[in-house]
N, C-alpha and C positions, 0 to 999 in steps of 0.2 A: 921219108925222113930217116934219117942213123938214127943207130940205137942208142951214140952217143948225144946225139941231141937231147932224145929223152930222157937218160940217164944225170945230162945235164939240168933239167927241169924236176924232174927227180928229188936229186942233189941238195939243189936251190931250195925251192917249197919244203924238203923238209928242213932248212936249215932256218926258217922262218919261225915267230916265236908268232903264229898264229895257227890255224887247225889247217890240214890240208890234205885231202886224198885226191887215189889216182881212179875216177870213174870209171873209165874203160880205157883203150889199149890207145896210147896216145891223146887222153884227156884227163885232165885235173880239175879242182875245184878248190877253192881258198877263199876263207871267211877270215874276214879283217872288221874291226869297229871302224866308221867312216860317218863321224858329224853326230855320235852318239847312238848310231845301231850298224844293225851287221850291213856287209855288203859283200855281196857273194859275187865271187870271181871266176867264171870259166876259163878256162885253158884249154886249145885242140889248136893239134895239128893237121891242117887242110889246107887243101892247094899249092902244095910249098912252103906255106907261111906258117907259122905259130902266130893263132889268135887266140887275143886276149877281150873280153866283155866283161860287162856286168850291169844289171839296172840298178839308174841311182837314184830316179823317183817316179812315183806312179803319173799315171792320164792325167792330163790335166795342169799339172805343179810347175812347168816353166815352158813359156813361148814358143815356138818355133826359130821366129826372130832373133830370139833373145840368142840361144843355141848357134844360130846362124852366127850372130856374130860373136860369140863365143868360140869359135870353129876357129875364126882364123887368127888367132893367138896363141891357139894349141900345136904341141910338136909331137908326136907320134902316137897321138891320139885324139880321137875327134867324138862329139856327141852326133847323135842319133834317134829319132821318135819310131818305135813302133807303129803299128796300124791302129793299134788303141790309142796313142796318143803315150806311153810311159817315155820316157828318156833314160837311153842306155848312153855307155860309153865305148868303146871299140878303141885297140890298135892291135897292131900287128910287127913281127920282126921275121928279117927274112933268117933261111937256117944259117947262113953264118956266122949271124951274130947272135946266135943260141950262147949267151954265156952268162955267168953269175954276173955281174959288170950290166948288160945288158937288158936281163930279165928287170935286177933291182930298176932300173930306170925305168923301163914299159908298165911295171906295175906298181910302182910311185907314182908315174905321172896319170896313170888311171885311176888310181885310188883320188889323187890332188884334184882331179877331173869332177868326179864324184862328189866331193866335199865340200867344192866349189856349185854348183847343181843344188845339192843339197842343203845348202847356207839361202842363196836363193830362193830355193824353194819355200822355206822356211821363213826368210821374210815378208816374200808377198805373199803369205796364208796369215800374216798378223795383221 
């Protein structure tokens, strides 16, 4: 990945009005409020790709199903269950479209992901 790529992620995160450091060489983290508590963001560069996660609720808190068809209404981001059963979110942008334009969209529509999950979640626990 260029230096400009990261330098571009960089940039972005810090341009962000929430907390965000650089873990190690080529990974970030970014803590946003999402439905009333935090939701923590990874950022890493692998494979090519800039990926983006985060868990948006523990074992248990929504379907498989549910996520399943959840999946296919989503655009460059998709849900996912761990081995435990938590539900994370995931996407991914290839390096060209490393840009502020770009980022904001990948980690709006994962955070929207999340918030969505986590509404859910939250109604079939009442």
């Amino acid at each position: 990945m260029t230096a400009s790529a990261k330098s571009a992620i960089s940039e972005f995160l810090g341009s962000l009005d929430a907390p965000s450091r650089q873990v190690a060489e080529g990974e970030w983290g970014l803590t946003v409020d999402a439905a009333g508590w935090p939701l923590h963001v990874g950022l890493a560069l692998r494979d090519g790709l800039l990926r983006a996660q985060c868990e948006a609720v523990g074992p248990g808190s929504v379907s498989e199903h549910e996520l399943l068809f959840r999946n296919r209404g989503l655009v460059l981001v998709r849900y996912a269950q761990s081995g435990a059963g938590a539900t994370w979110v995931h996407g991914e942008l290839a390096p060209e479209l490393i840009t502020a334009e770009w980022l904001d969209r990948l980690l709006g529509l994962l955070v929207e992901a999340a918030i969505v999950v986590r509404h859910r979640a939250r109604a079939a626990a009442s």
